[in-house]
N, C-alpha and C positions, 0 to 999 in steps of 0.2 A: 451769568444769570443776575448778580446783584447789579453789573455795570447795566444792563436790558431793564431791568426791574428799576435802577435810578434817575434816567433819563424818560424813560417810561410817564415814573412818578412826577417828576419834574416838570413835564410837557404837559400832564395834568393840571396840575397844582397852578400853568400860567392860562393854560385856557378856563379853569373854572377862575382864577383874579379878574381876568377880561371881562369875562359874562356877566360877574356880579357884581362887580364895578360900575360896566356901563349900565348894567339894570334894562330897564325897559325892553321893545324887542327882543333886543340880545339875550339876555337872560332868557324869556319866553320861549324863543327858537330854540335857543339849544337846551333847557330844559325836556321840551318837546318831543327834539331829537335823540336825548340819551331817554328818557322814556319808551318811544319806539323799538329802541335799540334791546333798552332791558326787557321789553315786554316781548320781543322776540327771543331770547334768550330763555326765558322763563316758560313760556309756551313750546320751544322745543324740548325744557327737559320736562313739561308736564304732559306732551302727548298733544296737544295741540298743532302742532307744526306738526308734518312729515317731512317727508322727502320733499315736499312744493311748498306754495304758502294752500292754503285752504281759503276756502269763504270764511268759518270763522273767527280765523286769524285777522283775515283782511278786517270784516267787521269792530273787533277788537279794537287793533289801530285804529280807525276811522273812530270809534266811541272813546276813542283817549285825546286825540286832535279837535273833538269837538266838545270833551269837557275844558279843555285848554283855552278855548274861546270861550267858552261860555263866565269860564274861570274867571279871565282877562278883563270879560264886560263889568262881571259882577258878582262875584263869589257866594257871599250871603247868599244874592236871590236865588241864580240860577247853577248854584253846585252840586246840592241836592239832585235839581232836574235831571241834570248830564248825568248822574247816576243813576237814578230811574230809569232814563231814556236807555242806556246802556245795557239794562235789564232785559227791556222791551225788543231791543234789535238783537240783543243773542238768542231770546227770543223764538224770535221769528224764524232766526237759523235754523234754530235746533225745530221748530211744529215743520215747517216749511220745507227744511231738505231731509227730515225723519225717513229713515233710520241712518243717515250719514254719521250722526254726531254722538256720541254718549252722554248721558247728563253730567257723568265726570268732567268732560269734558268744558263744557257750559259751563262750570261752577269755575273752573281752571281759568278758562277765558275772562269771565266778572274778577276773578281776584285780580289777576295781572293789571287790569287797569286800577282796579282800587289800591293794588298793594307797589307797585310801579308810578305811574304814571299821578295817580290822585295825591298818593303822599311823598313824592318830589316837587309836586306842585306848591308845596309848604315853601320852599328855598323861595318864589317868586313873593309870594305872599308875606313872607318875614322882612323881604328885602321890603317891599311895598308900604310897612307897620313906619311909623313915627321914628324916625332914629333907625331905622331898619338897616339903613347902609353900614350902619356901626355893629345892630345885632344879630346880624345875619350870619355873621361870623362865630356866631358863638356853636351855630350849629357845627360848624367843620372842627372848632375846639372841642366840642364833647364828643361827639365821635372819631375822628383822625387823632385828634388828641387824645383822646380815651386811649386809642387803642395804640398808637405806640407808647404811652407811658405804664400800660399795663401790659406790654412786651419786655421793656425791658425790668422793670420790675419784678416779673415773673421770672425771668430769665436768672436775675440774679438772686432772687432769695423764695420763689415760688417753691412750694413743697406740697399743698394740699388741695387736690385735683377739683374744680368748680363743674366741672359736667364731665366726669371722666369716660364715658360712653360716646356721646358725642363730639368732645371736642377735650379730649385727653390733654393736650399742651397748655391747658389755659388754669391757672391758678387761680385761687381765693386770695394770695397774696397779691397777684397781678390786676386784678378784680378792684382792689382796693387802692394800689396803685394808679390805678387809670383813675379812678374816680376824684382821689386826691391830686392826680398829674391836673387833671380838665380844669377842679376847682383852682388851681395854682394859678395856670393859665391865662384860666379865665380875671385873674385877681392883676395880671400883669398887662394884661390886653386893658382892661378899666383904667386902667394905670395912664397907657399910654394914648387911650382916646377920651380918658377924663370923665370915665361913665361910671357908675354905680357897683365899687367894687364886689359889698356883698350881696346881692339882687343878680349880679354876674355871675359870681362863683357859687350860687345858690342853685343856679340853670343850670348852668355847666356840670355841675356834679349830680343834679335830677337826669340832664338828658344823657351824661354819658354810663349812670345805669342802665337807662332805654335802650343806646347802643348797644351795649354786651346782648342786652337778648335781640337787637336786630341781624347783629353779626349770627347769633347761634344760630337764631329762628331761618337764615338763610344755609346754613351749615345741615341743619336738618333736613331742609328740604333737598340738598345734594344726598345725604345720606339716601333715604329715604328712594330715592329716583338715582339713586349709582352713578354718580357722577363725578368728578374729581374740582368741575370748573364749569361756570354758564358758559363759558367761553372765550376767545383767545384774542379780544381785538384789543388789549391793553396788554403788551408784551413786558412779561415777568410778574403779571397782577391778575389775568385772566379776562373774564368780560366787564361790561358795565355792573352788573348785580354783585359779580365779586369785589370791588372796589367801591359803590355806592351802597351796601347793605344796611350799613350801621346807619350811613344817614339818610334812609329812607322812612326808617322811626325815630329819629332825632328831627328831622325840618318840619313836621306836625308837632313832637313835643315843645320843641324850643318856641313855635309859633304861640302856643296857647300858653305856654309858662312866663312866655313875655308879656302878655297880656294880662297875665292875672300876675305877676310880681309886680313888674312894671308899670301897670294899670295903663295900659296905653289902648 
């Protein structure tokens, strides 16, 4: 399992270097595609999905690929829009094929693009920001970083349970750990791209708080809907939602924490 879980990780860690490296399309497409991907994962364990894809679903997608361009042209203007517009075509699903759909449902379908698709969309956007090719990385530091330095942390001197209901293994010592691991990090990446130590390790350690509750906020929602895993396409990690959770509220925090530390 760890050897499946390393190479796994591994195969990750160089297709996301590629993407946000090369930026541009690249970045956009596959952005896109693990959005899809999560958004389908997320819509099966919330009842959206069946057994087939549904109208819903499909709708879904189609209003995540078209915030994505709308994104692409011009955030500011027409971001808002794409989420409005999103509104309006689930919508239509739910008046239009009444009594197919539940309004549970409907609500389930709006988050997944908001909570999926909208806020990974941050990663494009950070990369896009002034210097962005530098601080874009700081999101994969507060979160990836966050969360193995408040592993092993935890691991070795962890005693005092941070959600022991929900996610019993995770410590207030490890908790603290990651936050101080991210700001370290973060302090050593400045270092060696000649950026703004404390203004770094200021982010770093805001956004790898945010990660601890994106990790849990995704934990609960396994709880909650029985689940062990969104799913199996990243072998020894689970799906995309399991591997991408913490920075799905890390690439909107780091975005606006750059903006307002960095004043860029």
């Amino acid at each position: 399992m760890f050897k499946t879980r390393l190479i796994s990780g591994i195969i990750l860690v160089i297709v996301a270097l590629l993407a946000i490296i090369t930026g541009s399309y690249v970045l956009l497409f596959t952005l896109m595609g693990v959005s899809v991907i999560g958004m389908q994962e997320l819509y099966k364990a919330m009842g959206v999905r069946g057994e087939s894809f549904t109208l819903l679903e499909i709708v879904g997608y189609f209003c995540a690929i078209v915030y994505y361009i709308f994104m692409y042209v011009n955030f500011d203007l027409y971001g808002a829009m794409a989420m409005v517009l999103s509104v309006i075509l689930l919508m239509f699903v739910y008046v239009f094929r009444y009594p197919e759909f539940q309004a549970e449902q409907i609500m389930a379908a709006y988050f997944g693009i908001i909570y999926v698709a909208v806020m990974l969309s941050f990663v494009y956007l950070t990369r896009n920001l002034h210097d962005g090719q530098f601080i874009v990385w700081l999101i994969f530091l507060s979160s990836w970083g966050c969360d193995t330095c408040a592993y092993c942390v935890g691991m070795l001197i962890g005693k005092h349970k941070m959600a022991p209901v929900l996610s019993p293994k995770k410590s207030i010592e490890g908790a603290v750990g990651g936050v101080v691991g991210a700001a370290g990090l973060a302090v050593i990446y400045a270092a060696a791209t000649h950026g703004p130590m404390l203004e770094y390790a200021i982010i770093c350690a805001i956004g790898a708080l945010i990660s601890m509750v994106g990790d849990l906020a995704a934990s609960a929602i396994k709880r909650n809907r029985g689940i062990k895993d969104y799913g199996k396409l990243i072998p020894g990690h689970g799906g995309i939602l399991d591997r991408f959770d913490s920075v799905i509220f890390t690439a909107p925090a780091i975005y606006y924490l750059a903006r307002l530390v960095l004043k860029i």
